[in-house]
Each structure stands twice: as structure tokens, then as C-alpha cells.
C-alpha positions in Angstrom: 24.5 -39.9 49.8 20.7 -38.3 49.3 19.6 -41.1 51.2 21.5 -40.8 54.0 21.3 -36.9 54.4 17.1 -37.8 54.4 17.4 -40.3 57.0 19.2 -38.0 59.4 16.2 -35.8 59.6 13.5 -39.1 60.4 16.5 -40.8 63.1 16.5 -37.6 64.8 12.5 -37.2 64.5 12.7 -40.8 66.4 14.5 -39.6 69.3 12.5 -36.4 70.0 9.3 -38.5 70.3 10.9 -41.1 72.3 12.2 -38.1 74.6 8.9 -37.0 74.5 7.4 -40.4 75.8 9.8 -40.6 78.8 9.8 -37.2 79.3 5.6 -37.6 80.0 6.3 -40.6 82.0 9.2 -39.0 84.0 6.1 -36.0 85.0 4.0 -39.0 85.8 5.2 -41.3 88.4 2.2 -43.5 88.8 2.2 -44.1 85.1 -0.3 -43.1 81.9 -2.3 -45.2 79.9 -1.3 -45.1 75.9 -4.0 -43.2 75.4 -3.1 -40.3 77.6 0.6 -40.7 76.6 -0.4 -40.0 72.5 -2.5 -36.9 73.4 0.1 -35.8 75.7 3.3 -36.1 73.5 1.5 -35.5 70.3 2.2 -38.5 68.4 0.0 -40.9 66.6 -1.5 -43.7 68.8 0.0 -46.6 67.1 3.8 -45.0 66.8 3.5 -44.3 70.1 2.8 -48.0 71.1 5.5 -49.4 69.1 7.8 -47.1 70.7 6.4 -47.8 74.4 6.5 -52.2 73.4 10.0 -51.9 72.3 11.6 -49.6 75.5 9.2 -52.0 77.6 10.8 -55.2 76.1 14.2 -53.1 76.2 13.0 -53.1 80.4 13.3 -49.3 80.8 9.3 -49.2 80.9 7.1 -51.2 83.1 3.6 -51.9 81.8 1.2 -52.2 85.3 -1.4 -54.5 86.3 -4.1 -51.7 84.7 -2.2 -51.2 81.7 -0.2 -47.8 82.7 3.0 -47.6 81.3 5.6 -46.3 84.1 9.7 -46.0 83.8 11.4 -48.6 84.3 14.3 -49.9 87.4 16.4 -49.7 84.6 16.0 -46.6 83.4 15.3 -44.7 86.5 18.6 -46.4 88.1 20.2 -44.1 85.8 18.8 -40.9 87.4 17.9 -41.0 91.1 18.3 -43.7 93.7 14.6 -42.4 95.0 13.4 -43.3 91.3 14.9 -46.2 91.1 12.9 -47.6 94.8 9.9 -45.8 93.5 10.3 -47.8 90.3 10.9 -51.1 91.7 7.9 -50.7 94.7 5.2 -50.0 92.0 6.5 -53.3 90.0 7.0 -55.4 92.6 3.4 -54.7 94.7 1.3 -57.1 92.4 3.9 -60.0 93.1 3.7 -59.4 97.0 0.0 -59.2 96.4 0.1 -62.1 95.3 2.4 -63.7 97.6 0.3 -61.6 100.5 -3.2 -64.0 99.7 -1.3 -67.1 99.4 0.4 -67.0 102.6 -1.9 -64.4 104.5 1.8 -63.5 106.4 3.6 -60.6 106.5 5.4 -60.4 103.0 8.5 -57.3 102.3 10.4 -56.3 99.4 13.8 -55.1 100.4 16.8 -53.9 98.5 20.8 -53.8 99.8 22.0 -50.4 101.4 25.4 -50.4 102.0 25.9 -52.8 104.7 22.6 -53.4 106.1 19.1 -54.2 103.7 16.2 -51.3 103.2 12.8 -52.0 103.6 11.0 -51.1 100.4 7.5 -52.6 100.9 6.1 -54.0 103.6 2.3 -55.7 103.1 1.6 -56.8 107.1 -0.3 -60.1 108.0 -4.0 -59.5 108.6 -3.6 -61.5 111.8 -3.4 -60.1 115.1 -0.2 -61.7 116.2 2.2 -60.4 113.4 5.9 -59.7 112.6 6.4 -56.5 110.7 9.2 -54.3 109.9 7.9 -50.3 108.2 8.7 -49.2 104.9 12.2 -47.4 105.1 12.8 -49.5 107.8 17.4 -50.5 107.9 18.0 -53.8 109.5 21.3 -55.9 109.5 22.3 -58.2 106.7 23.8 -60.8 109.2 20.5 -61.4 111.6 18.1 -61.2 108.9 16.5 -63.8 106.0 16.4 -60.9 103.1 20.4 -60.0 104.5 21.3 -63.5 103.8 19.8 -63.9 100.6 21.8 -61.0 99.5 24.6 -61.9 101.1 25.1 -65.5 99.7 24.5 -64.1 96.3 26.9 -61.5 96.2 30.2 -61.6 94.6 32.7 -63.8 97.2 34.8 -60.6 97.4 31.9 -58.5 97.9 30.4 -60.6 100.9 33.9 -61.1 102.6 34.1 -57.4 102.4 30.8 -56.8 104.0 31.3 -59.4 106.8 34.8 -57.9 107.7 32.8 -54.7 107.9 29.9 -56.1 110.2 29.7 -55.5 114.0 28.1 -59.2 115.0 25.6 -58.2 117.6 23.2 -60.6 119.1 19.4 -59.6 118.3 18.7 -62.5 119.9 20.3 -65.9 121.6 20.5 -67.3 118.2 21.7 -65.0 116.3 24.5 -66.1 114.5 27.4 -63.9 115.4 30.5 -65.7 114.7 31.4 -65.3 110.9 32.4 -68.5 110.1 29.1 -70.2 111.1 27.5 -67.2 108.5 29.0 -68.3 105.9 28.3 -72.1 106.2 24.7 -70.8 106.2 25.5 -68.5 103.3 26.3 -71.6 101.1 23.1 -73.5 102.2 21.2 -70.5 101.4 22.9 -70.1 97.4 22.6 -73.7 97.1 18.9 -74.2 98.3 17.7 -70.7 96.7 16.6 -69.3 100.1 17.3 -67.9 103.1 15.8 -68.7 106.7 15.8 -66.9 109.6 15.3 -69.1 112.8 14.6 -66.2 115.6 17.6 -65.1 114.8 16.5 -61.6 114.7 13.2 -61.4 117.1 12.8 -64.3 118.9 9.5 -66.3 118.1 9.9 -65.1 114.5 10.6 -67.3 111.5 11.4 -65.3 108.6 11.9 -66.7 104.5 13.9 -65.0 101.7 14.8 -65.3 97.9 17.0 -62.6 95.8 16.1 -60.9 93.7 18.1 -60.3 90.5 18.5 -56.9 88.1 19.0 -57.3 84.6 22.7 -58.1 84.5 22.9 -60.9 86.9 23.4 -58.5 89.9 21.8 -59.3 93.2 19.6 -56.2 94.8 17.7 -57.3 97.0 14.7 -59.8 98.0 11.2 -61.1 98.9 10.7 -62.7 102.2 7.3 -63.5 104.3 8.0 -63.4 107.9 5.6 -64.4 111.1 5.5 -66.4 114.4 6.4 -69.8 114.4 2.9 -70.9 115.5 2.2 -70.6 111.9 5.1 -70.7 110.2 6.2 -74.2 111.4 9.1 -76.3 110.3 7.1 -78.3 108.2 5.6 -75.2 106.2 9.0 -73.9 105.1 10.0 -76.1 101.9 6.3 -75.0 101.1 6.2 -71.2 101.6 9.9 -70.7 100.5 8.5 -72.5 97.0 6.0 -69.6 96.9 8.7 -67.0 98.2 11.3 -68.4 95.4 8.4 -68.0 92.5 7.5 -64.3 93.8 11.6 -63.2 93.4 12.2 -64.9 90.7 8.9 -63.2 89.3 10.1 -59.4 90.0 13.3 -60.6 88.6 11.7 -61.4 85.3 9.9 -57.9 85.4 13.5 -56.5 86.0 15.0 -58.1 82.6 16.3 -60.9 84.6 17.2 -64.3 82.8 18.6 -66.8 85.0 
């Protein structure tokens, strides 16, 4: 009984300082280093990292490329939607970095907004001749590689839901506007991990997309790289959308995906 009545006092003493942590982060958006978190909160340097290692391997913290601890997708999905994109940018910028050099195209990160797919990040192709949507940017799931991704990922009900909700119009001649030849594409996309867009939403435009996966399994949205077909040629697609795949599956992982 004594032992339990003194180990109410240290659990609660636990909480406070993990409140304390998230409640610095939560005032700092673009993240603090441990060092500025301890002096901050109070709390000894070494407590404070075991807290911060095990809510980072819990994935409501994300540790950054520089070592700065910000929250997490999953936490901040809890509170705002705006957190939540915020959250999700900042993790996913090193992978289209990344993806950015390899394949010096256009590379987004987009997530799914109600029936159509939100631009998120948009890192543009250092050539003249370039494809870009803008951040915040809405464009159709139907007409678009990072639409398709989503789409062929999502629950059966779920899809048939949005595509009976969907006004088919042509962005282009080959835009795909009768549902029935969507969803053969749909399965080729699921089974082959990745979605192509043919000029099917700006002509002279091929555009390649993976999902991307939260923590439980959920489809939110994807990575695509998008440019002219000049230079992104049929016979670069298995290659790119290799590269593409790796960069989804990569903010997945960050997300607490396990596939």
C-alpha cells in the first residue's frame, strides 16, 4: 500500500515533464534541439532524452535532419489539420530532397482532401521547361498520378464512393473519364505500387506516384515527380517510379508505417 501511494506522486511527476516537453515543442514549430528543450522545460538533460527517444519511437516526435526534435503527424493529427500538414511538410522535405537530385524533375508531396488531392510541397525542376503545380494547390483525384495512388489504395467502399461522387471532366484528350476504364487502371496501379499519368492532366506531361501510408495502414497521400515527356520517356518510368516508390515508402517509415 506505501508503495503504491509513493509511486502516484513520481507517475504524475512523469506526465508534467512530458507535458512540459510537448508543450515547448507545440511553441516551437520548426523544432528545438535537446539542449534547448532541457533548459526550457527544466528537466535534466538525460531524462529529457529518454523521454524525447521513447515519444519519437512512439512516432509522436520527429527527430530532423539537424537533430531538432519537432511533433509528430501523429500527434499533431490529434489537434489541427494545419499541424498535422505542417507536421508532415517538415518530415517529408529531406525525402523530396532527395528524390529532387536524383531525378532533377519536379517532385510534390500531396495528401487526400475530400475528393480531390492537396498540394503539400512542391520542389520545381531546375530546368526551364517544367511541370509544376503550387503548394496548396487542389487538383482532381481522377486526372492525376498522386489521385490514383490514393485512389487504388483506399478502402473498395471508399474509392467506389469517391468515384460515384466525381464529375469526369476531360483535362485533356486522354483523360480518362469513363469510370470503368479508372478502375482497371486503379488495379494496375495497387498491383505495380504506382501510379502514372500519361497527359492525362496537361498534355505533354508524364507524371509518377506512390502512397504514402500513416501509421495504421491508412492511405494519405503520395510522392510523385512530374515533367515533360522529352525527359521523362517511356523507358525511364520503371526506373524513376523505383526511386518515387523508395521516397513514399521512406516518409511512410517516418510516419510509423510497417508494411
Amino acid at each position: 500500500m506505501i508503495r503504491a501511494r509513493e509511486s502516484k506522486p513520481a507517475q504524475v511527476g512523469v506526465v508534467m515533464k512530458v507535458l512540459k516537453i510537448l508543450e515547448a515543442l507545440h511553441s516551437n514549430p520548426s523544432g528545438l534541439q535537446l539542449k534547448e528543450i532541457a533548459k526550457q522545460t527544466a528537466i535534466n538533460k538525460s531524462t529529457a532524452y529518454r523521454f524525447l527517444a521513447h515519444l519519437q519511437g512512439e512516432g509522436y516526435l520527429y527527430r530532423d535532419d539537424a537533430g531538432a526534435y519537432v511533433i509528430g503527424p501523429k500527434l499533431a493529427r490529434m489537434g489541427s489539420g494545419t499541424n498535422f500538414e505542417e507536421s508532415l511538410r517538415k518530415m517529408g522535405r529531406p525525402v523530396l530532397q532527395k528524390l529532387w537530385t536524383a531525378t532533377s524533375e519536379t517532385v510534390n508531396l500531396a495528401i487526400l482532401d475530400g475528393q480531390q488531392i492537396l498540394y503539400l510541397d512542391v520542389i520545381e525542376s531546375s530546368h526551364t521547361f517544367r511541370f509544376a503545380s503550387q503548394n496548396g494547390a487542389r487538383r482532381p483525384l481522377y486526372c492525376t498520378a498522386l489521385g490514383k495512388a490514393i485512389l487504388a489504395h483506399l478502402p473498395e467502399e471508399e474509392t467506389k464512393e469517391l468515384l460515384a461522387s466525381c464529375t469526369f471532366e476531360p483535362q485533356t484528350p486522354r483523360t480518362l473519364t469513363q469510370p470503368a476504364k479508372l478502375r482497371k487502371d486503379l488495379v494496375k496501379t495497387r498491383l505495380q505500387g504506382y501510379a502514372l499519368d500519361n497527359e492525362e492532366a496537361v498534355l505533354g506531361a508524364r507524371c509518377i506516384a506512390a502512397p504514402v501510408f500513416d501509421a495504421t495502414g491508412k492511405v494519405i497521400g503520395g510522392v510523385s515527380v512530374s515533367g515533360p515527356l522529352t525527359r521523362i520517356t517511356a523507358e525511364k518510368v520503371a526506373i524513376i517510379a523505383a526511386m518515387v516508390k523508395e521516397a513514399a515508402n521512406s516518409i511512410s517509415r517516418r510516419l510509423g508505417y510497417h508494411s
